[in-house]
N, C-alpha and C positions, 0 to 999 in steps of 0.2 A: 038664627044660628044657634042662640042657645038649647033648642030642640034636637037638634044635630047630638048633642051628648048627653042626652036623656034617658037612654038606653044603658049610660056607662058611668052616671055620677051619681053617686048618690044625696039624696034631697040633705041638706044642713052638713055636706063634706065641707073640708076644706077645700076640693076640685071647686062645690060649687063655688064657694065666697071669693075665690080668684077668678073663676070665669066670667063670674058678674062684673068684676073688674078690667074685665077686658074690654076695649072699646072696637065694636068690627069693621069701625069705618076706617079705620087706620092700623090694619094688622101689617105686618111686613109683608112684603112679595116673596121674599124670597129668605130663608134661615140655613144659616151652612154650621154643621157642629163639629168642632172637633172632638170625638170620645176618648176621652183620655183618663185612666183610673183603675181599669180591671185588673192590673199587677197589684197593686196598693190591696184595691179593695179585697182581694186573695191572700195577701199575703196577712192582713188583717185579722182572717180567721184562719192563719195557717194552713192555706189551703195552697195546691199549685196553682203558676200561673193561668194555668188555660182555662181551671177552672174560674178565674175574672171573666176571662173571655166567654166561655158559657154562658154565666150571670149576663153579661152586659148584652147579649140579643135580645134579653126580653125587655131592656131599656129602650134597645130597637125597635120591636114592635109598638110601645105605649107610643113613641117620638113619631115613628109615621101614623099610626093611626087616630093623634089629636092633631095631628098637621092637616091631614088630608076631613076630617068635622070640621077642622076650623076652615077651610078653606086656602089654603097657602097656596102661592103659586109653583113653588117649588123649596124642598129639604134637598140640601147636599148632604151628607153623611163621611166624615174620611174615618173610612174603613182600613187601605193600606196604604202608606206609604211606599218610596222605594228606596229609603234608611230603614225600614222594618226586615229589607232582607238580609240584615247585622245580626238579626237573633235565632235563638239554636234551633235548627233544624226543623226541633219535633216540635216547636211553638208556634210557627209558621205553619207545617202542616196540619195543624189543630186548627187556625183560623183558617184556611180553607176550607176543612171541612165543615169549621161551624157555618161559614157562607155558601156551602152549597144544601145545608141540610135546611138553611134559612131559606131558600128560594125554592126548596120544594116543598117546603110545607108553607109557606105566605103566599106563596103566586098566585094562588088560584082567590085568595083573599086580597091581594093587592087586584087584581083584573076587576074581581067584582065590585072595586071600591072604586074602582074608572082612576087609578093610579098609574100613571105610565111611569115603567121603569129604564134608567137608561146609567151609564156608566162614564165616570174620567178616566183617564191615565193609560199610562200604555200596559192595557191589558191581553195583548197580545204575545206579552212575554210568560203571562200566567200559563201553570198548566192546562192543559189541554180537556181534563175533565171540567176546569172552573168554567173556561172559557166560554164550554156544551152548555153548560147551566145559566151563564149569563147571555150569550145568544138567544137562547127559549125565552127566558126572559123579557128580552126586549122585541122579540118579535112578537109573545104574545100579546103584551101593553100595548105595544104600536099606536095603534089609535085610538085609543084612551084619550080624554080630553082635560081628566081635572092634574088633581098635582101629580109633577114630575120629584121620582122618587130619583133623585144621582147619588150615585153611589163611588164614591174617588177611591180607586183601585190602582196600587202600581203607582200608584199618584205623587209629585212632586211641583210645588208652585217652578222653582227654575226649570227642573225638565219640561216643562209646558209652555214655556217661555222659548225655549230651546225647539223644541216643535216648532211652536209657531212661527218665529223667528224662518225656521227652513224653510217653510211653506210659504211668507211672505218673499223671500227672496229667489226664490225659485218662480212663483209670481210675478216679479220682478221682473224676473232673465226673461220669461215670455212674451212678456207686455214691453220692454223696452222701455223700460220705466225709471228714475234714476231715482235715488234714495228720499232726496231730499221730497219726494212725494209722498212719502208716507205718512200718514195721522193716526191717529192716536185710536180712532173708531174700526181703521182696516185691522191692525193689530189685535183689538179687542173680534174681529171676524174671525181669525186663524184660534183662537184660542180653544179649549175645549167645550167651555162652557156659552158657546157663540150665540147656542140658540135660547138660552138664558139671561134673566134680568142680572145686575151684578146683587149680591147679599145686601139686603139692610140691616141684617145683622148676624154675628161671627158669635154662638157661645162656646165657650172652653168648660170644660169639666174638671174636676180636682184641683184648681185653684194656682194652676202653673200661670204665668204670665208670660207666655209666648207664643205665637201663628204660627209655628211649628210648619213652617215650608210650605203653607195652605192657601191656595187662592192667593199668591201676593200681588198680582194684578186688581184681583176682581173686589178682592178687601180695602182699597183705598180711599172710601168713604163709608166704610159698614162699622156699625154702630159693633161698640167689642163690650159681652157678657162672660162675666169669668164667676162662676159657682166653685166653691168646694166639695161641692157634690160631687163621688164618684161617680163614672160612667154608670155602673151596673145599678148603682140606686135612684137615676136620675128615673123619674116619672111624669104623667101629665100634668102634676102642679109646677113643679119645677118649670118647666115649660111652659107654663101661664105668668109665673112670675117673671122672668125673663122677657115675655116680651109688654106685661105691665113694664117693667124698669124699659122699655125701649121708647113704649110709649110716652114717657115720660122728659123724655129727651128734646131737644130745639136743635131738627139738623138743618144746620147751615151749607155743607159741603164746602168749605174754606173760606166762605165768605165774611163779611164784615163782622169783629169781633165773635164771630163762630169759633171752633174746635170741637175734636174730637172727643168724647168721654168715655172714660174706660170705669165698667162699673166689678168690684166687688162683691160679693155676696156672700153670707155664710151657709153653710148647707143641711139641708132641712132634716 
């Protein structure tokens, strides 16, 4: 594995001396991030917002391309919210375009990297140009077989809940089925993330302490990483550290004197 980023670290980095740290037999399946910082990190060098947003794609790119060396079974990415369409106009239409300008200049790099890309949320609401771009997208990944790159689009933990909720009861109505048959696994089927493992671990950027409407089904046992590092400065170490500090962890999943730990960080 450590050969896999031989090409992109250099000998006596600090990449290296965390990567050596990392143990492969127990990396997580699955990492979901919330990006959160590009306003700050802009506004830090008096810059506009959108210009965070710029910055923070190329954090984008480092995060999928040491996920997919290292092996991960899947990155979730939340990209947009559906409280983000609170903010003005032209800061909305900026992140659009930095997501459409992102997938046509990576696709042809995610393909080759056997990356399948796929989407949450109701993206159907998006414009009609995103929508072009994230279709091509996932048709040409398709059958790609290493990690799944999701991207939460439109995205809200309750609105997904709310989905799925419709879908199992309309289920319901056809099958003749009364409530009380439901469990907890069919539920987890309607969801959007269905054909997905759930996260073993949730990092936050910028050092907020909250799940921000994120996966609040899929989060109920993933290990929670909160860096102060802003989105647009976060890099491949950052990401090594994070999931040292996971590995470092004893999950229990609520069992005997188990809990949950929620780790701080300061940022690099």
């Amino acid at each position: 594995m450590l050969e896999d980023f031989s090409e992109v670290i250099e000998p006596g980095s600090r990449d290296e001396t965390l990567l050596k740290q990392v143990d492969f037999t127990r990396l997580p399946r699955h990492i979901a991030v919330i990006m959160d910082g590009n306003g700050r990190w802009a506004n830090r060098r008096f810059l506009p917002r959108v210009a965070g947003h710029r910055a923070g794609v190329e954090a984008v790119r480092s995060a999928v391309d040491t996920g997919a060396r290292l092996g991960l079974e899947a990155l979730t990415l939340y990209a947009f919210s559906v409280e983000n369409w609170k903010r003005p106009p032209f800061e909305i239409e900026a992140l659009m375009t930095f997501l459409k300008e992102y997938l046509r200049k990576e696709l042809e790099n995610i393909h080759r990297n056997n990356i399948r890309f796929q989407t949450i949320g109701r993206t159907n609401e998006l414009d009609e140009s995103v929508q072009f771009e994230l279709r091509s997208a996932i048709r040409k990944t398709a059958g790609n077989t290493g990690m799944v790159l999701n991207v939460a689009l439109n995205y809200g933990g309750r609105v997904e809940m709310v989905d799925a909720f419709r879908k199992l009861a309309e289920k319901l109505q056809r099958e003749g089925r009364s409530p009380e048959s439901i469990t907890e696994n069919e539920i987890a089927r309607q969801l959007y993330t269905a054909d997905l493992p759930d996260p073993d671990l949730l990092i936050r950027t910028s050092g907020e302490m909250r799940v921000s409407n994120f996966l609040l089904w899929q989060i109920a046992y993933s290990e929670i990483y909160v860096t102060e590092t802003l989105w647009p400065d976060f890099r491949r170490p950052d990401l090594f550290a994070a999931i040292i500090d996971y590995q470092k962890r004893e999950r229990r999943f609520g069992g005997l004197n188990g809990s949950a730990r929620l780790a701080v960080v300061n940022g690099s």
